[in-house]
C-alpha positions in Angstrom: -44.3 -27.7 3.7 -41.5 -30.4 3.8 -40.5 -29.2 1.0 -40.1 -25.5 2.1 -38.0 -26.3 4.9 -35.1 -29.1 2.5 -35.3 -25.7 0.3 -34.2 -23.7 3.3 -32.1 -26.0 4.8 -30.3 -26.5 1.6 -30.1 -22.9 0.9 -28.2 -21.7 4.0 -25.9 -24.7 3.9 -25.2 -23.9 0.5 -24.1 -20.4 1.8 -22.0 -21.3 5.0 -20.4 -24.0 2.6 -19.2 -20.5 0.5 -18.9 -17.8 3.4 -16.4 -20.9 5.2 -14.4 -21.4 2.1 -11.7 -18.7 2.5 -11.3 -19.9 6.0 -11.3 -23.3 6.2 -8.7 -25.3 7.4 -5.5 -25.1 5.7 -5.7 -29.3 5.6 -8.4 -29.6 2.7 -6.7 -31.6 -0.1 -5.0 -29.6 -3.1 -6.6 -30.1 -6.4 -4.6 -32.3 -8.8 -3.7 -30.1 -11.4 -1.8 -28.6 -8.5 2.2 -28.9 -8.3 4.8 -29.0 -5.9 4.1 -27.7 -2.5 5.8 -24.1 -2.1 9.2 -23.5 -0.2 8.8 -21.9 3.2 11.5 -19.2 2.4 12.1 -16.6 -0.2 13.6 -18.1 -3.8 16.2 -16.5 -5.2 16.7 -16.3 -8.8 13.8 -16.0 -11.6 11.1 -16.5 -9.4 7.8 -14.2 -7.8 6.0 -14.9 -4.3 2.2 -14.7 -4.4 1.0 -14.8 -1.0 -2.9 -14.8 -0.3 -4.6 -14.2 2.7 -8.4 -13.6 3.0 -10.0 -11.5 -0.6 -6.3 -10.7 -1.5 -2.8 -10.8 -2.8 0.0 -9.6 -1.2 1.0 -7.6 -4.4 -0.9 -5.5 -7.0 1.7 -6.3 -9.7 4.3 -8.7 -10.3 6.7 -8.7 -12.8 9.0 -10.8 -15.0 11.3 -10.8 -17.9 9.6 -12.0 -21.8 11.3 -15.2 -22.8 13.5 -16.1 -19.6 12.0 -19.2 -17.3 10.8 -18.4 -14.2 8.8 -19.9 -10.7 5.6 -19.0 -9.2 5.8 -19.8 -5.5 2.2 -19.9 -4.6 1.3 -20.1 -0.6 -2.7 -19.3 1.2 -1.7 -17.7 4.3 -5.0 -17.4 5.4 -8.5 -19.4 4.4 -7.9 -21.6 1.0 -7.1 -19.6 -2.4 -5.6 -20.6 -5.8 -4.2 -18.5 -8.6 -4.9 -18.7 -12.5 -3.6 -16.9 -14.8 -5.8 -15.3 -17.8 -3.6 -17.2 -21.1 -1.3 -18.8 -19.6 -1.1 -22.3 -18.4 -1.4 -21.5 -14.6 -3.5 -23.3 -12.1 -2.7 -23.7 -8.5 -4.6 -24.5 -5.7 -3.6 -24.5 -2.1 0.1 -24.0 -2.4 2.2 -24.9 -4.7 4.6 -23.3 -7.7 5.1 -23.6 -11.7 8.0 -22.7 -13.7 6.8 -21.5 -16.9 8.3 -19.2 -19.3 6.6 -16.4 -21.4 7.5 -15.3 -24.4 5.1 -12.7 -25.0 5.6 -9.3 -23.5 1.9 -8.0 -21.8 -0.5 -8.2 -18.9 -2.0 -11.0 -17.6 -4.9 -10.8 -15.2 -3.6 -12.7 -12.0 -6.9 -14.5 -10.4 -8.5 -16.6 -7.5 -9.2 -19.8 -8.7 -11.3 -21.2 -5.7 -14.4 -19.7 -4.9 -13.7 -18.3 -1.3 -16.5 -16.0 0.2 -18.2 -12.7 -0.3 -15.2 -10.8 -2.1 -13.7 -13.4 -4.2 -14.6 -11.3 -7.4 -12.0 -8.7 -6.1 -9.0 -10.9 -5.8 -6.9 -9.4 -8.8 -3.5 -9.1 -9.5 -1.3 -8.2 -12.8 1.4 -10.1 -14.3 3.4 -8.0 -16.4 6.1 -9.5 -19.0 8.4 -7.1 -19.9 
């Protein structure tokens, strides 16, 4: 009977643990891998702004130019996200940015990194290099 109940116990803390992730504090520590914390304003130049709040981005499609350098600017306005980026060398967490160039024109499948609730499978975007 014991245990049942750790079983139980473990299981639903399991799942507020997920459910919580998207919005929990802002304050949880960035991973590592992560780089400089993002500028509060727009960048000018070369760069993109991906913004997520909870289960999305604030943009179906970003682009940039094949073989000129550019910035990701990466900022969770709401719960705690992170973006990869299917073959590329992107991995963010919290906020933070990259420069990174690309020389190959295509699409690459913009993602969330950071498993944060029930509809973290639908946070998509598309980088296209033109």
């Amino acid at each position: 009977m014991n245990k049942k109940w750790t079983l139980l116990v473990s299981a639903v803390a399991f799942s507020a643990m997920l459910m919580t992730a998207c919005g929990g504090e802002k304050e949880q520590a960035a991973n590592s891998n992560s780089t400089t914390e993002a500028p509060a304003t727009a960048t000018t130049g070369n760069a993109i702004n991906i913004e997520a709040s909870n289960w999305k981005f604030n943009q179906d499609t970003y682009e940039v130019k094949a073989g000129e350098e550019f910035t990701i600017n990466f900022k969770s306005t709401e719960g705690f996200h992170g973006i990869g980026i299917e073959g590329l060398d992107v991995d963010i967490q919290k906020d933070g940015s990259k420069t990174l160039k690309v020389d190959q024109p295509g699409e690459y499948k913009i993602f969330c990194n950071v498993i944060c609730g029930p509809d973290h499978g639908k946070m998509l975007a598309t980088l296209v290099v033109k």
